[in-house]
Each structure stands twice: as structure tokens, then as C-alpha cells.
C-alpha atoms as an extended CHARMM CRD file, in Angstrom:
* protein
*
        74  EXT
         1         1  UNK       CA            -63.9270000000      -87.1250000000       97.7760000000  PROA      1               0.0000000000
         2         2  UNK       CA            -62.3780000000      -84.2570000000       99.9530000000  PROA      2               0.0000000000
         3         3  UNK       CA            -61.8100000000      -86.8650000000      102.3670000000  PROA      3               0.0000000000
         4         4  UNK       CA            -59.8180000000      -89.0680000000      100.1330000000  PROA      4               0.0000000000
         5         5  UNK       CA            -57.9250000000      -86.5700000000       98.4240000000  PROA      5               0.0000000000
         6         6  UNK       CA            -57.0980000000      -85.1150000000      102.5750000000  PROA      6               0.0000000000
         7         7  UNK       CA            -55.9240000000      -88.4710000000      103.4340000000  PROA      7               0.0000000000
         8         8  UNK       CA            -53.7530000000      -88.5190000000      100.2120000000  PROA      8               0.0000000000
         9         9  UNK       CA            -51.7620000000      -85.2840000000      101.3430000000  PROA      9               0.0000000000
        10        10  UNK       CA            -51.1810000000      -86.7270000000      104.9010000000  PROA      10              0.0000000000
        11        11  UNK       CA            -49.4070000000      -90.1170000000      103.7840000000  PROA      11              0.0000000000
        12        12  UNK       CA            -45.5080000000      -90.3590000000      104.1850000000  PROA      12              0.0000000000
        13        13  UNK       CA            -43.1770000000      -89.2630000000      101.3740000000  PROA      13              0.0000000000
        14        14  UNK       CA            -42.0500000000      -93.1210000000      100.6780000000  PROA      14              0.0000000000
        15        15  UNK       CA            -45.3830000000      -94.2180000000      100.0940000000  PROA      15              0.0000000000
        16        16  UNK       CA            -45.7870000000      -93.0790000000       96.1770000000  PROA      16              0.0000000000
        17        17  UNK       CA            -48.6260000000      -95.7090000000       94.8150000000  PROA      17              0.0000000000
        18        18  UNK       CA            -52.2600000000      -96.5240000000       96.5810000000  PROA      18              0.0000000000
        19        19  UNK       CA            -54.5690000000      -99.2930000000       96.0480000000  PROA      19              0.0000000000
        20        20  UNK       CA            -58.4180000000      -98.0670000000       97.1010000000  PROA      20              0.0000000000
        21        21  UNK       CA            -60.8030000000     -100.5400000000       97.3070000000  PROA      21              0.0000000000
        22        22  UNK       CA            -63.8710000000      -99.2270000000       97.8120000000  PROA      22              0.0000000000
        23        23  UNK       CA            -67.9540000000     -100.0080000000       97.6790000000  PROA      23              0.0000000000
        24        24  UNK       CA            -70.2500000000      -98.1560000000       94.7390000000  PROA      24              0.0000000000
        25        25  UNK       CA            -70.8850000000      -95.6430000000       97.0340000000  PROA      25              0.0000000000
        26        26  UNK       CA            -67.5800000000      -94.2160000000       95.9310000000  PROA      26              0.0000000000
        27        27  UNK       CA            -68.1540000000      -94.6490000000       92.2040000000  PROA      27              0.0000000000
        28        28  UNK       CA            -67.1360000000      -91.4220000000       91.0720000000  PROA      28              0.0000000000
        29        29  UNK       CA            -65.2210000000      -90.2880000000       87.5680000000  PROA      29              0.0000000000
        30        30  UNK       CA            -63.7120000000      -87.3050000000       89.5580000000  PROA      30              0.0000000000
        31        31  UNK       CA            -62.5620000000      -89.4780000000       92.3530000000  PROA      31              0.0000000000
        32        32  UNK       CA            -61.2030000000      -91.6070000000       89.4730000000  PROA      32              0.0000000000
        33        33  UNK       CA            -59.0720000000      -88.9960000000       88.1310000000  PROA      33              0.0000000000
        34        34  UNK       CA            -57.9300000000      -87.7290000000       91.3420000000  PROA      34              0.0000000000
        35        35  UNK       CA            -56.7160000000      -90.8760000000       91.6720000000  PROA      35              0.0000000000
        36        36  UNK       CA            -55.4770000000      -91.8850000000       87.8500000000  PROA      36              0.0000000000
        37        37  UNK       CA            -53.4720000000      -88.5950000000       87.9890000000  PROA      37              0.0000000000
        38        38  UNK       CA            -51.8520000000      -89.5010000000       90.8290000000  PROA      38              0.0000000000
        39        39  UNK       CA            -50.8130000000      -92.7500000000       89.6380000000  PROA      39              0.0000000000
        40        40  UNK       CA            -52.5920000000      -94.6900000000       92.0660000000  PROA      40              0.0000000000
        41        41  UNK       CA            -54.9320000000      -97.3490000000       90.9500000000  PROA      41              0.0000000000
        42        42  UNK       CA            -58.3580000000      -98.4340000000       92.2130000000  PROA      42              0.0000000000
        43        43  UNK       CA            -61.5510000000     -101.1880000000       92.5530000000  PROA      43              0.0000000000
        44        44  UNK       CA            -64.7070000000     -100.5430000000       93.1820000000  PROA      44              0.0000000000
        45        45  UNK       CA            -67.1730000000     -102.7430000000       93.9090000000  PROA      45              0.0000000000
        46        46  UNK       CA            -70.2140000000     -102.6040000000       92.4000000000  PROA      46              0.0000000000
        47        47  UNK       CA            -73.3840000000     -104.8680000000       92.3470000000  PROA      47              0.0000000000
        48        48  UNK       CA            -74.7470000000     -105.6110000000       88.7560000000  PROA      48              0.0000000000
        49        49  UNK       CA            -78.4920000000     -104.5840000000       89.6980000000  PROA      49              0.0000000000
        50        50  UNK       CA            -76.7620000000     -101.1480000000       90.0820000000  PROA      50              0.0000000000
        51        51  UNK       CA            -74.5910000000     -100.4480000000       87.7580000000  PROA      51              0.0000000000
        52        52  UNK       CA            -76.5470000000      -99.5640000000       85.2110000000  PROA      52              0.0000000000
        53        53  UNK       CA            -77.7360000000      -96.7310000000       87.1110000000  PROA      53              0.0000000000
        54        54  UNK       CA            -74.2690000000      -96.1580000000       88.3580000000  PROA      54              0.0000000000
        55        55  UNK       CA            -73.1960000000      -95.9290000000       84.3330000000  PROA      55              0.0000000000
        56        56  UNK       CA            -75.5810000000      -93.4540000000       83.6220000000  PROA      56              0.0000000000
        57        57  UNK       CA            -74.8610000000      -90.6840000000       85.4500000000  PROA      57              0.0000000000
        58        58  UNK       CA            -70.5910000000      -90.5990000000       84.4770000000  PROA      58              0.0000000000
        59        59  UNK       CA            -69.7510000000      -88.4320000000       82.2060000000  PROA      59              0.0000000000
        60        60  UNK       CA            -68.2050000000      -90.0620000000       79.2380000000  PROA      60              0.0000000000
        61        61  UNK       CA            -65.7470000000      -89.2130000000       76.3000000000  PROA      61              0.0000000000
        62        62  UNK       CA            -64.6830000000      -90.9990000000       73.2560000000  PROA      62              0.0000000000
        63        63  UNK       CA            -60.6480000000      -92.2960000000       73.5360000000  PROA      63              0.0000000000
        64        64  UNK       CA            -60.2470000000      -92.3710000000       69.8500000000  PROA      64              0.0000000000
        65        65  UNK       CA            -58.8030000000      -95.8270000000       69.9130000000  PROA      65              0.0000000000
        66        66  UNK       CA            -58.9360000000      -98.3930000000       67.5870000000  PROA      66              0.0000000000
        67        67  UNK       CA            -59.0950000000     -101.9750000000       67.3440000000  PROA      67              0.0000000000
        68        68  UNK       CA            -57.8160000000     -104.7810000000       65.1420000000  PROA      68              0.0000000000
        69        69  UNK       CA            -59.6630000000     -108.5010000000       65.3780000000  PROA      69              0.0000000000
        70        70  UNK       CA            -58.8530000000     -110.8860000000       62.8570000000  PROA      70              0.0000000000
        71        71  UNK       CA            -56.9510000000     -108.4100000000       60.7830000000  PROA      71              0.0000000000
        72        72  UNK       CA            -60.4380000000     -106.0380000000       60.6980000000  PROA      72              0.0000000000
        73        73  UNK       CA            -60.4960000000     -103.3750000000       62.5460000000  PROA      73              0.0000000000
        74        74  UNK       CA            -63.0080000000     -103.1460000000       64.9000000000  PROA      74              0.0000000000
């Protein structure tokens, strides 16, 4: 991630959004908010035999949200 956030610092004033496309290898909630806060947006690809793995080591929160379908909230 150091690397990433390095090559962040070294890009030109003008540029002001990034798209990273990366492999699972970089699936990573801190490099997701390095990124999120910076308002630059992301893919990564990951191969379904994986992710569940992948899933369980992120650390997760609860957004709160909530969800109308049909009139019922969901």
C-alpha cells in the first residue's frame, strides 16, 4: 500500500481523480480508504473461488442504511 499511496503524492497537480485496477492481491479495506478518501475510485479483480476467503478477513461495519422494496422496508 506504501507504494500506491507514494505513487499518489508524485502525480501532477491536474490530475485530481484515479482509476486502479488491480488483481486480489491488492484487496485491501485500508487501501480502499486511502483511495475512497481521496476521491479516486477502484476495481479489483477477484476470482469467486477466493473471495470468500478474501471477505473474511475485512473488517466490516454496519452503514445504518435502510431499504424500501415494494413499499416494505427491507
Amino acid at each position: 500500500m506504501e507504494f500506491i499511496r507514494q505513487t499518489l503524492k508524485t502525480l501532477p497537480n491536474k490530475i485530481t481523480s484515479v482509476f486502479l485496477r488491480a488483481d486480489s492481491g491488492f484487496f485491501n479495506g485500508a487501501l480502499f480508504d486511502l483511495l475512497e478518501q481521496n476521491g479516486h475510485t477502484y476495481l479489483v479483480k477477484v476470482k469467486l473461488k477466493n473471495l470468500k476467503a478474501l471477505l473474511k478477513v475485512q473488517s466490516w461495519r454496519t452503514l445504518g442504511l435502510q431499504y424500501k422494496y415494494g413499499g416494505e422496508q427491507v
